[in-house]
C-alpha positions as CSV (number, residue, x, y, z in Angstrom):
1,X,-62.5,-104.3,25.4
2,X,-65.1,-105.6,27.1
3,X,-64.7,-108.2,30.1
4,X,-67.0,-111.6,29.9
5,X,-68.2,-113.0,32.8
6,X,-67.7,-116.5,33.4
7,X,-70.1,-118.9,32.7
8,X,-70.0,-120.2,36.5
9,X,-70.9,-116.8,37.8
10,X,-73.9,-116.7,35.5
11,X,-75.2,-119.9,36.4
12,X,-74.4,-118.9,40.4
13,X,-76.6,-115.9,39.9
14,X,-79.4,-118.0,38.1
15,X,-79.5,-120.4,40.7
16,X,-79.4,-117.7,43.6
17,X,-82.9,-115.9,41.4
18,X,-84.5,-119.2,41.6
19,X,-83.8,-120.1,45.3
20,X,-84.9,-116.1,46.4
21,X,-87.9,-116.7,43.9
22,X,-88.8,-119.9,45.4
23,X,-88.5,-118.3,49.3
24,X,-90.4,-115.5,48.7
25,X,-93.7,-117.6,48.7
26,X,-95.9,-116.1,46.4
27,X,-95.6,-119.0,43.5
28,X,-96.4,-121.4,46.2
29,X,-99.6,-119.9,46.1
30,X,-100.1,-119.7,42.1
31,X,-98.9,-116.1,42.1
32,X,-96.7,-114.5,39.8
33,X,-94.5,-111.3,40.4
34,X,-96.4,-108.4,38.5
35,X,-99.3,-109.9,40.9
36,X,-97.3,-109.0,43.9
37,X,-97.0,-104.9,42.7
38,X,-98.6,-102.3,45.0
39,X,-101.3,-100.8,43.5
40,X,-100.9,-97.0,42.9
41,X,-102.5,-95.1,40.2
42,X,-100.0,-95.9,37.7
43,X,-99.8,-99.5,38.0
44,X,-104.6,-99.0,38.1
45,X,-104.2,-97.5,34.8
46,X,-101.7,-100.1,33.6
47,X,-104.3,-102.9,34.7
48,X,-106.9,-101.1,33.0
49,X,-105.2,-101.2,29.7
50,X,-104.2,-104.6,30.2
51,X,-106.2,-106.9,27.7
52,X,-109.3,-108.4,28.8
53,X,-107.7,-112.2,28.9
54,X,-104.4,-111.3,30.9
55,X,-106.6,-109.4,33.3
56,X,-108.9,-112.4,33.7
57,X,-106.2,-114.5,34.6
58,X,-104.5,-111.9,37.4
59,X,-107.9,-111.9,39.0
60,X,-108.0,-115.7,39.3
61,X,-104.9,-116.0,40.7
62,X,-105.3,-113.6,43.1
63,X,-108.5,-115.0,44.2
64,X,-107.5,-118.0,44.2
65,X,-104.4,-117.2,46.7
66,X,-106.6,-114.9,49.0
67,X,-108.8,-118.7,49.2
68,X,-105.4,-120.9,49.9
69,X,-103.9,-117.7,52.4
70,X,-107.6,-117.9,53.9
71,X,-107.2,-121.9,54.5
72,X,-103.6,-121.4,55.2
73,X,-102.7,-123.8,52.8
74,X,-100.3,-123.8,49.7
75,X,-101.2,-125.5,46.3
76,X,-99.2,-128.9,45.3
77,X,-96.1,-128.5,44.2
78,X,-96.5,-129.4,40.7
79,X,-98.6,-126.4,40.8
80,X,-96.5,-123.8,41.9
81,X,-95.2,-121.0,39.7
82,X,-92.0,-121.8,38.7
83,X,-89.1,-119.0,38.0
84,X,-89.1,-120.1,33.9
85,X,-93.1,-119.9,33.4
86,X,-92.7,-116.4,35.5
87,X,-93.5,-113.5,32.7
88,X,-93.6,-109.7,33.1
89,X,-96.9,-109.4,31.6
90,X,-97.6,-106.0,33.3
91,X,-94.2,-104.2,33.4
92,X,-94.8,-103.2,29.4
93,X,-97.6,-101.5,29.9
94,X,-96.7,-100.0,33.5
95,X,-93.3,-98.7,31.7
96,X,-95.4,-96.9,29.1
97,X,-98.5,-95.4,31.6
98,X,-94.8,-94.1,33.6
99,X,-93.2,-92.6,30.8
100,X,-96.7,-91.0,29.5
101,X,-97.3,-89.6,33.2
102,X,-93.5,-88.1,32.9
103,X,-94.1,-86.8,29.7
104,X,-97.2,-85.4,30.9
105,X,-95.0,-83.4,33.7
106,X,-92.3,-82.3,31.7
107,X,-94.9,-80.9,29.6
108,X,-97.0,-79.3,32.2
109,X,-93.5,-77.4,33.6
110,X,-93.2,-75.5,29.8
């Protein structure tokens, strides 16, 4: 039998996500998280088979937060990232260039 949590807990830990989200300071800057991920050769080749729009829009907003961290400024606070407009546009394809690479490995020890 499986135990629920209760509904309170859930909306504690929702509202704890948003406040660490909001005090990490990237969105203040127009960033989103995938933008924040250190860049080793499995997240290049992820970006490389990102499609050509989603890329496009990475560049800008890193770019454009290099220009406000430059100025040491922050953009208005209407346009900040906010934790519900926050996707994972990266993490599919990182997941599948790190599951090819262990493939690749486990292949390579036969």
């Amino acid at each position: 039998m499986a135990v629920r949590a209760p509904v309170a807990t859930s909306r504690l830990m929702l509202g704890f996500r948003k406040w660490f989200y909001n005090l990490s300071g990237f969105n203040k800057v127009g960033l989103m998280r995938d933008d924040t991920i250190y860049e080793d050769s499995d997240v290049k080749e992820a970006l490389r088979r990102l499609p050509e729009n989603l890329y496009n829009d990475r560049i800008f907003r890193i770019k454009r937060a290099l220009d406000l961290s430059m100025k040491q400024q922050v953009l208005p606070k209407e346009q900040w990232t906010k934790y519900e407009e926050d996707i994972n546009y990266l993490s599919p394809y990182l997941d599948e260039v790190i599951r090819e690479r262990k493939e690749r490995e486990e292949w390579m020890k036969k």
